[in-house]
N, CA and C atoms as a LAMMPS dump frame, in Angstrom:
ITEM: TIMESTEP
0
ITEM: NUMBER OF ATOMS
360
ITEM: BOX BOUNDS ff ff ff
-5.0000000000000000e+02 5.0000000000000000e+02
-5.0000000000000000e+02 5.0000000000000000e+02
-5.0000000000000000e+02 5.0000000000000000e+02
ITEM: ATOMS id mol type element x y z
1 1 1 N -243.94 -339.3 -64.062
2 1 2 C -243.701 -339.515 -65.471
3 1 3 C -244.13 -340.926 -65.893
4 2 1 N -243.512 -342.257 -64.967
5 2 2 C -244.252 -343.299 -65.311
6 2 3 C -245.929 -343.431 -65.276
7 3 1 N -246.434 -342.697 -64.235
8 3 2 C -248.195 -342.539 -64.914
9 3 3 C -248.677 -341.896 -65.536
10 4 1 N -247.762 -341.257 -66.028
11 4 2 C -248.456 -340.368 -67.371
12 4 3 C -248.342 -340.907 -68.759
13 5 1 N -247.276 -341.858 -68.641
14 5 2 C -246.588 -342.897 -69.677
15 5 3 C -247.514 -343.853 -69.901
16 6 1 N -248.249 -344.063 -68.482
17 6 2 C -249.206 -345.363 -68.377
18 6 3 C -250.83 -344.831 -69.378
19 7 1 N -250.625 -343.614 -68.882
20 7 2 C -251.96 -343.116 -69.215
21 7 3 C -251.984 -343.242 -70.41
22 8 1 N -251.395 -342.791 -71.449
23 8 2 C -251.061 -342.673 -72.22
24 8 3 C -251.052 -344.073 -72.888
25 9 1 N -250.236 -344.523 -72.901
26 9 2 C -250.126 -346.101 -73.274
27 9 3 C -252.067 -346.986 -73.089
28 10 1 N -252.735 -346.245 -72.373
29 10 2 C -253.55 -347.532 -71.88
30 10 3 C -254.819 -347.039 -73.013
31 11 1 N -254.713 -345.233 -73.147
32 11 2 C -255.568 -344.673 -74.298
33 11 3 C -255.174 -344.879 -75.963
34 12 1 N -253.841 -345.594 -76.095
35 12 2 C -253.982 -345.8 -77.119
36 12 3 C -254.078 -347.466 -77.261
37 13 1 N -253.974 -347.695 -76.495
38 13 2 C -254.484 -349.066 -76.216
39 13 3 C -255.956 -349.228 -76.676
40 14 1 N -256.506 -348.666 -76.136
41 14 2 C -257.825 -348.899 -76.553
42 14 3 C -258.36 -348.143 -77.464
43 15 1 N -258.109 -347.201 -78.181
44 15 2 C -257.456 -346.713 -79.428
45 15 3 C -257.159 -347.572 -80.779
46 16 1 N -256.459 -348.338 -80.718
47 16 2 C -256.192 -349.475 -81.133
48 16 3 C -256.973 -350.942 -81.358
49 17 1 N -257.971 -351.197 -80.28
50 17 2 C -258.787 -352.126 -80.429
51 17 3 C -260.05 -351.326 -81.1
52 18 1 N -259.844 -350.333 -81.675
53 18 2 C -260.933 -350.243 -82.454
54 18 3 C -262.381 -350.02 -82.06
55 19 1 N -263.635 -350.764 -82.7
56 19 2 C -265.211 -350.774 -82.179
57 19 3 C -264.718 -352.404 -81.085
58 20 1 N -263.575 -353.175 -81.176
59 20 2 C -263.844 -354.509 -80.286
60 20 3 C -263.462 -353.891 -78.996
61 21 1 N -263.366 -352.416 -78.502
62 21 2 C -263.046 -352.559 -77.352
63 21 3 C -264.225 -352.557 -76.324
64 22 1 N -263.974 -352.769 -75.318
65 22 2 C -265.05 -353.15 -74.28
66 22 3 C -264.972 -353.207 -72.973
67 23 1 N -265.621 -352.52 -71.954
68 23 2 C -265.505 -353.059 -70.574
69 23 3 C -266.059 -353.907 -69.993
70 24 1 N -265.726 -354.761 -69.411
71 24 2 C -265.889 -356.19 -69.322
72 24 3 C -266.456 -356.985 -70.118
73 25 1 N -266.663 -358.399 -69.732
74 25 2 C -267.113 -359.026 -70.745
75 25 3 C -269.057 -359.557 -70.539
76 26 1 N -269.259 -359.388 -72.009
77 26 2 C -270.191 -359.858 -72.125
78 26 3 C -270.247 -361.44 -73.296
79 27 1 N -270.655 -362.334 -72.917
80 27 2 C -270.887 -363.585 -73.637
81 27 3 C -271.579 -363.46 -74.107
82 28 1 N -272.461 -363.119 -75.108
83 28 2 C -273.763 -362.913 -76.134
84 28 3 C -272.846 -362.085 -77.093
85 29 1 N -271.841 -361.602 -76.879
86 29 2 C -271.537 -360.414 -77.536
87 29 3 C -269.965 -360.604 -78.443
88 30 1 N -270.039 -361.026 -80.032
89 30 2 C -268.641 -361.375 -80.715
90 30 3 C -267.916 -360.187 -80.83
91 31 1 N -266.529 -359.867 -80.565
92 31 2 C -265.989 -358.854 -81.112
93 31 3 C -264.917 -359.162 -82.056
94 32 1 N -264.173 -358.068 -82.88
95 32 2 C -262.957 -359.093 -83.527
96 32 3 C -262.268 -359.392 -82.602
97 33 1 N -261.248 -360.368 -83.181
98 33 2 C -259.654 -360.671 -82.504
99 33 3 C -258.699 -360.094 -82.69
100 34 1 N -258.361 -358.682 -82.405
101 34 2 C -257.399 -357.673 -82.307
102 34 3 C -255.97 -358.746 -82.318
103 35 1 N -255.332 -358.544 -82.672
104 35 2 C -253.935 -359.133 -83.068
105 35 3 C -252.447 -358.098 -83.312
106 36 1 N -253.042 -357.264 -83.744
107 36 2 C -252.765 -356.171 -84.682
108 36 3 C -252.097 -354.618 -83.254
109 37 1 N -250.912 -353.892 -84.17
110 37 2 C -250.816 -352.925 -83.824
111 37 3 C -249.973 -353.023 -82.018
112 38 1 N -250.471 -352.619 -81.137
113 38 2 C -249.697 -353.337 -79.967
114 38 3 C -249.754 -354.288 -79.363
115 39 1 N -251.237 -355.008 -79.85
116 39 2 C -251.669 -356.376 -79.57
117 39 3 C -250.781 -357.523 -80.633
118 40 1 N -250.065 -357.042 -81.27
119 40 2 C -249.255 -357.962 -81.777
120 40 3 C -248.138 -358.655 -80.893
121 41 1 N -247.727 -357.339 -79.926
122 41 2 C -246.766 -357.877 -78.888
123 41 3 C -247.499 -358.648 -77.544
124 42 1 N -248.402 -357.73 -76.829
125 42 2 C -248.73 -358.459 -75.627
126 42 3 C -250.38 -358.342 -76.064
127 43 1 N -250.829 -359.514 -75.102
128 43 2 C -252.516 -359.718 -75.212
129 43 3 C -253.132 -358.857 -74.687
130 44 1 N -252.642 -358.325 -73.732
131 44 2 C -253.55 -357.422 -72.553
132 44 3 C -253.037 -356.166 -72.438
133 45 1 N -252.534 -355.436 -73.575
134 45 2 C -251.925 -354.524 -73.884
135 45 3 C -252.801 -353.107 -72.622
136 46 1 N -253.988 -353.604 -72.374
137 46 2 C -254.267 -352.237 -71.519
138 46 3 C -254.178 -352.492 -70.19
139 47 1 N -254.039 -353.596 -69.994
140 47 2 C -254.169 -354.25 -68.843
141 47 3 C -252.273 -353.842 -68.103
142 48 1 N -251.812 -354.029 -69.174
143 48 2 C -250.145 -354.003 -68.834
144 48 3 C -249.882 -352.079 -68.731
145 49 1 N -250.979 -351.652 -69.796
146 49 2 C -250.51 -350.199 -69.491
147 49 3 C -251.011 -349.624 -68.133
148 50 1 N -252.156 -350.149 -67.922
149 50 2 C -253.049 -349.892 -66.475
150 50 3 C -251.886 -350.223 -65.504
151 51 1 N -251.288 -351.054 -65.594
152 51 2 C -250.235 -351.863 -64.222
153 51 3 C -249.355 -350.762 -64.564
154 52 1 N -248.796 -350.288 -65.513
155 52 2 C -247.618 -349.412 -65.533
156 52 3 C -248.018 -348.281 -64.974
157 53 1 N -249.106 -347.219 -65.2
158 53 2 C -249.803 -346.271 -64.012
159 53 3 C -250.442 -346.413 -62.66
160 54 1 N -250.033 -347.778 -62.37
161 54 2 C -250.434 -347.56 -61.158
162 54 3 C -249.177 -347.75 -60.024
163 55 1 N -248.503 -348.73 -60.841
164 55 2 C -246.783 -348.906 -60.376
165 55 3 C -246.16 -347.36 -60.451
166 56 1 N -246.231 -346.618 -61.153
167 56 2 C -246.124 -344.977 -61.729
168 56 3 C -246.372 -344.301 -60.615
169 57 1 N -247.535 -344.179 -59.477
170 57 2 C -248.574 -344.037 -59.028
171 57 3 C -248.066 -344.336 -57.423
172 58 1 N -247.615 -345.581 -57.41
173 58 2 C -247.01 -346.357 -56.24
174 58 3 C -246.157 -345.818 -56.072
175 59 1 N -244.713 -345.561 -56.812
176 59 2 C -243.949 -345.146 -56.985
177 59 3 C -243.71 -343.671 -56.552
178 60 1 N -244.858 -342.468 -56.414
179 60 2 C -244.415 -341.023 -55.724
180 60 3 C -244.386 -341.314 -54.677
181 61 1 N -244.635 -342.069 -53.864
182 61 2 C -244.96 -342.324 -52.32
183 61 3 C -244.597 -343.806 -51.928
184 62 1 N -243.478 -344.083 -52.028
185 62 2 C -242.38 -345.355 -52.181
186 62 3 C -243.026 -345.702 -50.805
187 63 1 N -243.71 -346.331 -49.781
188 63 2 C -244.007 -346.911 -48.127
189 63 3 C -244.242 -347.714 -48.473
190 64 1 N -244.88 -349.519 -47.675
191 64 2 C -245.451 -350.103 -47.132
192 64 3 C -246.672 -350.214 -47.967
193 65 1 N -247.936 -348.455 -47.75
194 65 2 C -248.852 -349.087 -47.833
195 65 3 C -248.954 -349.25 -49.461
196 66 1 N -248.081 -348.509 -50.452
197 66 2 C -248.213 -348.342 -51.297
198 66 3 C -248.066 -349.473 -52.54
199 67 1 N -246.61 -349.543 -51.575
200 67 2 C -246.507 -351.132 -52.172
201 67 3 C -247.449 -352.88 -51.834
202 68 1 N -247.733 -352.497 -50.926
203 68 2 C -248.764 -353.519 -50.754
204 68 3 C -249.968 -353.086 -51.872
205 69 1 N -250.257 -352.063 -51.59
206 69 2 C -251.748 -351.799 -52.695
207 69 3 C -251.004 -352.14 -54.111
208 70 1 N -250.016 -352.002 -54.472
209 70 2 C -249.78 -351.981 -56.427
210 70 3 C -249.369 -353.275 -55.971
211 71 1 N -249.139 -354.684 -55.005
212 71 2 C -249.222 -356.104 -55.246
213 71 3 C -250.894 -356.732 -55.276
214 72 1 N -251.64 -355.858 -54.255
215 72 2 C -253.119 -356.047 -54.582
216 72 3 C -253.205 -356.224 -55.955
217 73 1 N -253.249 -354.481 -56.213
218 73 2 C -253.334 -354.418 -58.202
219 73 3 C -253.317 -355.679 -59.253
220 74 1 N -251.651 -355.91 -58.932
221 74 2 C -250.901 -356.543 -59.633
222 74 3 C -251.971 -358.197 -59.617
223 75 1 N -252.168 -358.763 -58.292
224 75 2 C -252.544 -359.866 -57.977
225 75 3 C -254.037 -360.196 -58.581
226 76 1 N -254.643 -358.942 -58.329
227 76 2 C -256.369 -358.866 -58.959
228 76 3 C -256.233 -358.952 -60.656
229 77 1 N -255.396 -358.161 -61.172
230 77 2 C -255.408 -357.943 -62.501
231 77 3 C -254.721 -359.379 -63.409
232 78 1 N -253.908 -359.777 -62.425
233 78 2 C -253.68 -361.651 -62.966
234 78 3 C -255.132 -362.159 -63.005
235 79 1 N -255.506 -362.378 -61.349
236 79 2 C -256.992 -363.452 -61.677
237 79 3 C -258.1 -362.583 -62.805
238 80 1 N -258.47 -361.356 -62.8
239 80 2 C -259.42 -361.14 -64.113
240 80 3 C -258.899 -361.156 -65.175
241 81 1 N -257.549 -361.056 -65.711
242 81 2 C -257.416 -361.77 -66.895
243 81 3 C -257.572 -363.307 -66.7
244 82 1 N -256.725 -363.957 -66.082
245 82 2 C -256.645 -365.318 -66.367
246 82 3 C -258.011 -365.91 -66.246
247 83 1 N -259.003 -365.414 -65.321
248 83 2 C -259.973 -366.091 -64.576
249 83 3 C -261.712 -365.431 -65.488
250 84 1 N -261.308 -364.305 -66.148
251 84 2 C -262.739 -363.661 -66.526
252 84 3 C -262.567 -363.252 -67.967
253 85 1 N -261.432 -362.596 -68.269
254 85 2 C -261.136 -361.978 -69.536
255 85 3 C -260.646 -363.162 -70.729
256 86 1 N -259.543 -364.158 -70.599
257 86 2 C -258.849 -364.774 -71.097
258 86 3 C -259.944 -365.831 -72.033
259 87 1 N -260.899 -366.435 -70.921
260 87 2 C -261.782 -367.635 -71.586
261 87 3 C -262.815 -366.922 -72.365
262 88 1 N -263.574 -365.871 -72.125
263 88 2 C -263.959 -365.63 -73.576
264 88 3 C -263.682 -365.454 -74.828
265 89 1 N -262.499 -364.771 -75.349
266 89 2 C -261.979 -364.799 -76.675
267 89 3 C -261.817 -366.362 -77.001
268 90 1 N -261.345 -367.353 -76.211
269 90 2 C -261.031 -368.653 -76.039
270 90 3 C -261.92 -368.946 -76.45
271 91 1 N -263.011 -368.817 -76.141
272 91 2 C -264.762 -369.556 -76.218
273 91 3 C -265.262 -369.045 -77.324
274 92 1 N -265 -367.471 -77.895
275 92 2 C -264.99 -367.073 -79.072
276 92 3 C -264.72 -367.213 -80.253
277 93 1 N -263.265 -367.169 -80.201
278 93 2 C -262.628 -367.464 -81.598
279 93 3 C -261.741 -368.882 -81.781
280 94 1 N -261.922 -369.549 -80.507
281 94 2 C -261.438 -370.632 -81.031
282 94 3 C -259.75 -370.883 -80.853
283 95 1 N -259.826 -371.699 -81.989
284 95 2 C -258.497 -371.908 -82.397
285 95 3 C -257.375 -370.719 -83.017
286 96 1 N -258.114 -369.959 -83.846
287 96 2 C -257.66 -368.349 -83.437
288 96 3 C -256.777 -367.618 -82.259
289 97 1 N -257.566 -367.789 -81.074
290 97 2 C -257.436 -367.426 -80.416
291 97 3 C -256.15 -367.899 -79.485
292 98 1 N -256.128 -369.427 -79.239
293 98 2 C -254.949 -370.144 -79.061
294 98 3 C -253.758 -369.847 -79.746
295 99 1 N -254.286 -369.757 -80.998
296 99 2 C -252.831 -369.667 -82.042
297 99 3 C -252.167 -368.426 -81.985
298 100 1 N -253.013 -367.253 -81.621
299 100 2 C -252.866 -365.576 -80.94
300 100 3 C -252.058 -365.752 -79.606
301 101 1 N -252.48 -366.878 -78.337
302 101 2 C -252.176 -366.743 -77.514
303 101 3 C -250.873 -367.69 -77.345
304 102 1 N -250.493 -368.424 -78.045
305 102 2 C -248.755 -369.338 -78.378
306 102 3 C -247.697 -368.52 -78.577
307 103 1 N -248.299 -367.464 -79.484
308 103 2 C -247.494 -366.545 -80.386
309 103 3 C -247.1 -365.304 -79.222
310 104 1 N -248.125 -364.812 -78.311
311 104 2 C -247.737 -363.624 -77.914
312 104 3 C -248.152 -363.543 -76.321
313 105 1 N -247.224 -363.075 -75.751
314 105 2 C -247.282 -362.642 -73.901
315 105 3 C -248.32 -362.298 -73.358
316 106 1 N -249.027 -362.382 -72.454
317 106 2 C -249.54 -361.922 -71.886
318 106 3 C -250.077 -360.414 -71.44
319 107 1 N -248.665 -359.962 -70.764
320 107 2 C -248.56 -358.817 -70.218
321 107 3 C -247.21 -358.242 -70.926
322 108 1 N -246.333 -358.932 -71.309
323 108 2 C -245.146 -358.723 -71.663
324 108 3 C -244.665 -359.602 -72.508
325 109 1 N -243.885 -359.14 -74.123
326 109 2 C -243.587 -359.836 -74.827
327 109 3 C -243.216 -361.381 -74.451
328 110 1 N -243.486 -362.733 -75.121
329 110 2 C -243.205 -363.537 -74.976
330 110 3 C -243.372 -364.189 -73.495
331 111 1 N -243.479 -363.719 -72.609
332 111 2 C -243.802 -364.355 -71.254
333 111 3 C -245.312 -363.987 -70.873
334 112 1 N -245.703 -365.806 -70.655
335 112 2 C -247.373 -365.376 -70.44
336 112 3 C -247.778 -366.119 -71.219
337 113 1 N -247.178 -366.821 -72.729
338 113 2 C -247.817 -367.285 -74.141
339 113 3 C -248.519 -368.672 -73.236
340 114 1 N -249.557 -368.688 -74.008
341 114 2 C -250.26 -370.331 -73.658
342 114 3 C -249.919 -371.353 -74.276
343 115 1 N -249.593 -372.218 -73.445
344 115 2 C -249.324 -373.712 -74.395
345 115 3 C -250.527 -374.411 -75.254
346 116 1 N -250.179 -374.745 -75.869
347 116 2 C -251.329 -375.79 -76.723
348 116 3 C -251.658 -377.051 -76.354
349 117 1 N -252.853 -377.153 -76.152
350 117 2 C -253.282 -378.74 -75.177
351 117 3 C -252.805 -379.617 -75.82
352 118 1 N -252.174 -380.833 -75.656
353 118 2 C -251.749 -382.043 -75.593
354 118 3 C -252.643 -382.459 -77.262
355 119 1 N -252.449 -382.808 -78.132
356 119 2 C -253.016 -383.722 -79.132
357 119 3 C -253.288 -382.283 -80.17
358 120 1 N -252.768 -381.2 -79.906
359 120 2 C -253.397 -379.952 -80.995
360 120 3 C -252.348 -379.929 -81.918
């Protein structure tokens, strides 16, 4: 039931971002700044639904290896947001984008928000 919840959640996720949605990133390429709708609460709204189906997923077959693989998950899907996904909108929209990312979580309401550099 939790990966079907996930599934679900991650299609309207991207549903929601409209024509800006996209698989991976390309730098040549502006999209809007989704804000809006479930991206009002968390930034990575598919990213968090993806983790919820695979935790979903982990979860019929509770062992060892299972849980090690959904901390893999978990661990990979931090560094490509933080490390691949995060700095383009950054590089994009700017100050926008900061002021999007103060306001709202990461993965989960309110935890995750970015601070604002020193002198902003």
């Amino acid at each position: 039931m939790v990966a079907a919840a996930g599934v679900v959640c991650t299609f309207a996720a991207q549903l929601a971002m409209g024509t800006a949605w996209r698989i991976g990133v390309d730098p040549t390429e502006r999209t809007d700044l989704v804000t809006s709708g479930p991206f009002a609460f968390v930034r990575n709204r598919i990213s968090t639904a993806a983790l919820i189906t695979f935790t979903g997923l982990a979860f019929t077959t509770p062992n060892l290896v299972a849980l090690a693989g959904l901390a893999v998950v978990y661990t990979g899907t931090q560094m490509q947001v933080r490390v691949v996904e995060e700095p383009h909108p950054l590089a994009t929209h700017g100050r926008a984008y900061t002021n999007y990312a103060a306001r709202v979580g990461r993965f989960l309401p309110t935890i995750g928000r970015l601070r604002p550099q020193r002198g902003e």
